[in-house]
Backbone bond lengths (Angstrom), bond angles and torsions (degrees), N, CA, C in turn:
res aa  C-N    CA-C-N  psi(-1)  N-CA   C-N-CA  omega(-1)  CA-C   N-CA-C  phi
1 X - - - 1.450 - - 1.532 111.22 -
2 X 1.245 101.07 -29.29 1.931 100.37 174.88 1.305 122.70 -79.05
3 X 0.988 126.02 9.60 1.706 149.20 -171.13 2.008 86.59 -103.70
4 X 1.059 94.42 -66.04 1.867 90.29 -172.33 1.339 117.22 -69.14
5 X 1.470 124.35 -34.76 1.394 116.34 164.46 1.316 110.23 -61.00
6 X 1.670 120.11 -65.24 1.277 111.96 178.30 1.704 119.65 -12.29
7 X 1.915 104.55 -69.42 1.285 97.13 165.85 1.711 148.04 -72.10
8 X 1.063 108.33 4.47 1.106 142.87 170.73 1.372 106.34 -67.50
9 X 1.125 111.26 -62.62 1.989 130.09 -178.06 1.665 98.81 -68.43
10 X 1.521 130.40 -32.03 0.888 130.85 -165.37 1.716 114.08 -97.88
11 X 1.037 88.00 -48.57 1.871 88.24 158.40 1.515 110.19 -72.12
12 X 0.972 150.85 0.73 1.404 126.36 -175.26 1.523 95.64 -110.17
13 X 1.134 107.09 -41.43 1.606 108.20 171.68 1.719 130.33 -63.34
14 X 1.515 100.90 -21.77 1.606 122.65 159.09 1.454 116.23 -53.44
15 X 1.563 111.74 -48.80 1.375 127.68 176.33 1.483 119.90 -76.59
16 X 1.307 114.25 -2.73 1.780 92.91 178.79 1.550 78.09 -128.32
17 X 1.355 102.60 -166.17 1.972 128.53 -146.74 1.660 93.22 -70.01
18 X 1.380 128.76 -7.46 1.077 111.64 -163.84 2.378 112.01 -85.79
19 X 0.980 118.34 165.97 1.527 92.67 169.91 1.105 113.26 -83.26
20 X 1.271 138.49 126.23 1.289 140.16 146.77 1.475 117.47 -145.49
21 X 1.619 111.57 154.43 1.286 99.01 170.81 1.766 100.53 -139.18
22 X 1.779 107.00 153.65 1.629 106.15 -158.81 1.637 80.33 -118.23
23 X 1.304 148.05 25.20 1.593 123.15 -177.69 1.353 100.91 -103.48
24 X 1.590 127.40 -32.62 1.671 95.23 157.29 0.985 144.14 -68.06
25 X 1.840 114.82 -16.43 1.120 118.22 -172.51 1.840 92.67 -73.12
26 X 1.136 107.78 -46.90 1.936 109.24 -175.21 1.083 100.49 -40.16
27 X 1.863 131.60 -66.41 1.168 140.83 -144.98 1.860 84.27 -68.44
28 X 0.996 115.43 -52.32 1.491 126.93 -153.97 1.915 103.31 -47.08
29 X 1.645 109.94 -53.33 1.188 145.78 152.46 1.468 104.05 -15.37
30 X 1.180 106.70 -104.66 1.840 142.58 155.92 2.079 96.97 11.39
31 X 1.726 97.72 -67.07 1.229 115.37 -164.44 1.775 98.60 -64.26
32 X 1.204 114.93 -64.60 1.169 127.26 -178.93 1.968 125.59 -41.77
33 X 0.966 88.19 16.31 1.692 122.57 -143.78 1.721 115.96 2.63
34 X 1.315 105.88 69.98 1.447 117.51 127.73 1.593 141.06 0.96
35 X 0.813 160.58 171.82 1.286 153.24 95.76 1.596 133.75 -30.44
36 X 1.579 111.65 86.89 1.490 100.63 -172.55 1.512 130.85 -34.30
37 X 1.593 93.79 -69.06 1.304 115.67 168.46 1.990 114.80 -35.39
38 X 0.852 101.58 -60.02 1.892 103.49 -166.62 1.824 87.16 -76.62
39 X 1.205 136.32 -52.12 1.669 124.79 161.50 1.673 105.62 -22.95
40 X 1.120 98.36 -60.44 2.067 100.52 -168.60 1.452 85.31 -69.89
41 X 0.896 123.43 -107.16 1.323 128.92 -161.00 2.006 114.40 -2.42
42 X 1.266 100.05 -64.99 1.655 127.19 -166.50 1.934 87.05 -51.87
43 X 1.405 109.58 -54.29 1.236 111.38 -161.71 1.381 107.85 -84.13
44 X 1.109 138.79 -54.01 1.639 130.30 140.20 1.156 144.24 16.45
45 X 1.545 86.35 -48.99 1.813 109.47 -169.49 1.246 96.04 -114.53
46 X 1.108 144.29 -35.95 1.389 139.73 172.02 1.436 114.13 -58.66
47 X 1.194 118.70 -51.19 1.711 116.60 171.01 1.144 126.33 -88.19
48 X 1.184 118.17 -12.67 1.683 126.26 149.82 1.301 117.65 -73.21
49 X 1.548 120.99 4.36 1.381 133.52 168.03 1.317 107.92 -100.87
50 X 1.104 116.62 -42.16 1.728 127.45 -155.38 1.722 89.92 -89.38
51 X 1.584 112.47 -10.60 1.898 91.37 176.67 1.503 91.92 -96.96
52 X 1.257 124.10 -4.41 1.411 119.44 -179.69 1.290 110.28 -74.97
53 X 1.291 124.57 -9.63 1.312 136.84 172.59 1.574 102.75 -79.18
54 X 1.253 131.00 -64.96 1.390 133.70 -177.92 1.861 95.15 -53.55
55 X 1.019 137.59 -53.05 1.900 132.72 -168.96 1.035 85.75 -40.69
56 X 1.840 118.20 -78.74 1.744 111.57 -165.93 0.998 127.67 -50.50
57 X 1.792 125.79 -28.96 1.358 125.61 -178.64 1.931 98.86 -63.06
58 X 1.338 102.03 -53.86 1.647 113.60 -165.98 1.794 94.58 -60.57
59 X 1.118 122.32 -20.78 1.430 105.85 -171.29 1.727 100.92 -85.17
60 X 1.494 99.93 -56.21 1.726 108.97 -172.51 1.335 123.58 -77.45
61 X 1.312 112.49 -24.99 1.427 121.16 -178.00 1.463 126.76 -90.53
62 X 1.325 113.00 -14.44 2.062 113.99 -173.22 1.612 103.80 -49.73
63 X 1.164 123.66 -35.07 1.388 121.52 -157.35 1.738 97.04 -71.08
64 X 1.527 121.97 -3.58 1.819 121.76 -170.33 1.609 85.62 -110.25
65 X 1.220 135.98 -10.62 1.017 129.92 169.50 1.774 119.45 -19.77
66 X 0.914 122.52 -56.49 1.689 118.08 -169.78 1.585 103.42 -92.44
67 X 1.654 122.62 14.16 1.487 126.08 150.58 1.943 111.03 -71.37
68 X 1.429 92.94 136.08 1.616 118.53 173.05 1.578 96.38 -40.26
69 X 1.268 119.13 -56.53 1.874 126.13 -161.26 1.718 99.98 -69.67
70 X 1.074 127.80 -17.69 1.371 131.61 -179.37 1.367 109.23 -51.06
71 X 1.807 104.82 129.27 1.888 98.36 -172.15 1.149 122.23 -82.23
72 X 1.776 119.23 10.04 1.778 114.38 -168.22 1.117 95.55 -144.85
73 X 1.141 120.84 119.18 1.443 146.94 155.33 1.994 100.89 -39.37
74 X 1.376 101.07 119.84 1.605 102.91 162.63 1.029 127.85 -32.64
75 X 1.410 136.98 -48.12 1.610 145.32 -176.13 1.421 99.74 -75.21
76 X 1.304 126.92 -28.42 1.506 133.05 -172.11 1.520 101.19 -75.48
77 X 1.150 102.33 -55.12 1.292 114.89 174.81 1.642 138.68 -62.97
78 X 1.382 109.70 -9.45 1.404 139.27 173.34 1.362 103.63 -98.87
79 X 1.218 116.36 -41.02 1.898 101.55 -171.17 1.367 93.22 -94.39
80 X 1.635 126.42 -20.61 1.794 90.09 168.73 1.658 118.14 -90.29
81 X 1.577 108.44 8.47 1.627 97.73 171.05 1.661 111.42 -103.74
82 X 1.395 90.71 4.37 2.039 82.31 176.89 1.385 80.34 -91.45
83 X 1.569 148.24 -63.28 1.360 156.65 170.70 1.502 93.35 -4.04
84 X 1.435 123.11 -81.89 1.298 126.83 173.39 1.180 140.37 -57.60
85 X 1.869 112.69 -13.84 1.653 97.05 171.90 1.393 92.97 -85.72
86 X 1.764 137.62 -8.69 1.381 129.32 -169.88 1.192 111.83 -63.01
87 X 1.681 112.60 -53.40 1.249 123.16 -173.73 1.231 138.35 -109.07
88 X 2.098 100.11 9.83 1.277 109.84 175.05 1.581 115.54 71.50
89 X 1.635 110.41 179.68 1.272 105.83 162.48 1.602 146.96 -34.74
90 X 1.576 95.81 -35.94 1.480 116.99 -168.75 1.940 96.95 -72.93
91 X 1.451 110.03 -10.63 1.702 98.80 155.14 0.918 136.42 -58.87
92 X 1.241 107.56 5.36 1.834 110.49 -161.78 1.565 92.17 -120.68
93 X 1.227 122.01 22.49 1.032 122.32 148.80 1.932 123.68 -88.57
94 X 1.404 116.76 -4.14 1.238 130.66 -168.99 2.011 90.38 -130.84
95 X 1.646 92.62 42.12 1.475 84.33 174.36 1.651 118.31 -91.75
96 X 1.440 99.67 2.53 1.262 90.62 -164.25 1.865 91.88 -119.28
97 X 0.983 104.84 32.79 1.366 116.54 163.56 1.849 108.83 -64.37
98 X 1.553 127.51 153.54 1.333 110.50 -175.05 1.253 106.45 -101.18
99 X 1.501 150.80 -17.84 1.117 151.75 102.92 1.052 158.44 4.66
100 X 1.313 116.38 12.52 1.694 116.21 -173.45 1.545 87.55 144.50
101 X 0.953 145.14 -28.62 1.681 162.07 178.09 1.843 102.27 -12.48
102 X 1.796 86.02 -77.06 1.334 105.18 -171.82 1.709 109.00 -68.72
103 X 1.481 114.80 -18.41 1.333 104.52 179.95 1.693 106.31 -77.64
104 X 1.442 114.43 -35.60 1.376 108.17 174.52 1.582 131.55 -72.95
105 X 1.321 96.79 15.97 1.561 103.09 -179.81 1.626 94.97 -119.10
106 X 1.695 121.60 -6.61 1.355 106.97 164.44 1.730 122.64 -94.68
107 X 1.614 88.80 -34.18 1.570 96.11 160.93 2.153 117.59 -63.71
108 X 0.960 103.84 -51.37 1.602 73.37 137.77 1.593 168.12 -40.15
109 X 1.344 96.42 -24.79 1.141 108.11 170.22 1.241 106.92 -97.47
110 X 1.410 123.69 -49.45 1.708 124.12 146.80 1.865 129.07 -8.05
111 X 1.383 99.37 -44.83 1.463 99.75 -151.20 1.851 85.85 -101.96
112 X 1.561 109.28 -7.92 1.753 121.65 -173.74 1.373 114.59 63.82
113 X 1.738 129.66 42.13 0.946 124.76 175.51 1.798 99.93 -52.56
114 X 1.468 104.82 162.91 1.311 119.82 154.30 2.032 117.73 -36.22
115 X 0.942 119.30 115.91 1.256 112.84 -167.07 2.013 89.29 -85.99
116 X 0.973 146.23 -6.74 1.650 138.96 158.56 1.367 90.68 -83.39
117 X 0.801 155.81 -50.54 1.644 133.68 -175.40 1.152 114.22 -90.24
118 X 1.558 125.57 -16.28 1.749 120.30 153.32 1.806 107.70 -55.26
119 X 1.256 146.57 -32.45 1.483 152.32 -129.70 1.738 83.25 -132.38
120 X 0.992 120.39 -40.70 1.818 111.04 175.67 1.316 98.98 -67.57
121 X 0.950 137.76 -57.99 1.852 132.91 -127.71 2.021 92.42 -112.59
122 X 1.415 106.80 -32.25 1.314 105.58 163.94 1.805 118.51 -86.41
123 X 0.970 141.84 12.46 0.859 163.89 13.73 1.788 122.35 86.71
124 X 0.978 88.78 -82.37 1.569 104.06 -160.28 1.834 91.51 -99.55
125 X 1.375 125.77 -3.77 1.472 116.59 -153.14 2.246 86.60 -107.24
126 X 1.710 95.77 -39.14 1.077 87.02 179.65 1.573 141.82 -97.45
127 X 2.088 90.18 -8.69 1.737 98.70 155.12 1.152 107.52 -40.09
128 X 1.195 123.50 -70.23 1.627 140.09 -152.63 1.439 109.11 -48.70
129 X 1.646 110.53 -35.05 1.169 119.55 -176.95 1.598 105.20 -63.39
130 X 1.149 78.99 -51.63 2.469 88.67 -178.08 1.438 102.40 -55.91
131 X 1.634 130.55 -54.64 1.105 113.58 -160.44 1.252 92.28 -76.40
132 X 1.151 156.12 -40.77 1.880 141.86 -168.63 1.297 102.16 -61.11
133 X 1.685 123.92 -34.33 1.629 102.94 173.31 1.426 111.66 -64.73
134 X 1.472 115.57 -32.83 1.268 115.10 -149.59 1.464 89.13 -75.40
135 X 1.513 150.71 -38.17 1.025 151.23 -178.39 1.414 120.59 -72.39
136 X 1.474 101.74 -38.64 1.491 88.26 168.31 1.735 125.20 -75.83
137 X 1.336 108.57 -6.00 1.475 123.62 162.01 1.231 109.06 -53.17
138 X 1.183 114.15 -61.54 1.630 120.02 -156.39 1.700 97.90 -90.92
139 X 1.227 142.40 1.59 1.104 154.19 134.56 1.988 106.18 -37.92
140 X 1.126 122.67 -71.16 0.924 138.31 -179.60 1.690 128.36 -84.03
């Protein structure tokens, strides 16, 4: 069970402003042979939690925006909300992109999508992400 929290703690913390990243520890997991299924799952829900952290920041926090401690740089923050008025909600399917990812899950919270259809579509954008590692693992 400390193998899945571990990743659990590690994907959710991947997903909000902090650095981290949980796909070696998954892949690492995966190899060690694990439980695929509860790997996807565990990690899934952990970083589809940890961007739920960035919605509330992006919903409650813009107004600290021009504070030093603020986690997104203005320009960061402009190319993922033109990103998002382009493609709307359905961006938050490329939330788990490592690039602009976490900013589009705060500009979300920014723009006040539905927070049940922020957690579906973010959600469903970054399972997909786990199971394609997990496949391209077992590919190799």
């Amino acid at each position: 069970m400390t193998a899945y929290l571990t990743l659990f703690g590690a994907a959710f913390l991947a997903a909000t402003i902090l650095p981290a990243y949980s796909e070696l520890l998954f892949l690492g997991l995966l190899r060690e042979g694990y439980n695929p299924w509860a790997l996807w799952l565990w990690a899934s829900v952990g970083n589809t939690l940890g961007s739920a952290v960035n919605w509330v920041l992006g919903r409650y926090l813009l107004a600290y925006q021009d504070r030093r401690w603020f986690p997104f740089r203005a320009e960061r923050l402009g190319a993922s909300q033109r990103w998002f008025q382009r493609y709307g909600v359905w961006s938050l399917l490329f939330a788990w992109l490592p690039i602009g990812g976490d900013a589009l899950t705060f500009i979300a919270g920014m723009m006040k999508v539905r927070f049940d259809l922020f957690i579906a579509l973010t959600f469903i954008g970054k399972s997909v992400r786990y199971a394609l590692l997990a496949g391209l693992l077992s590919l190799f």
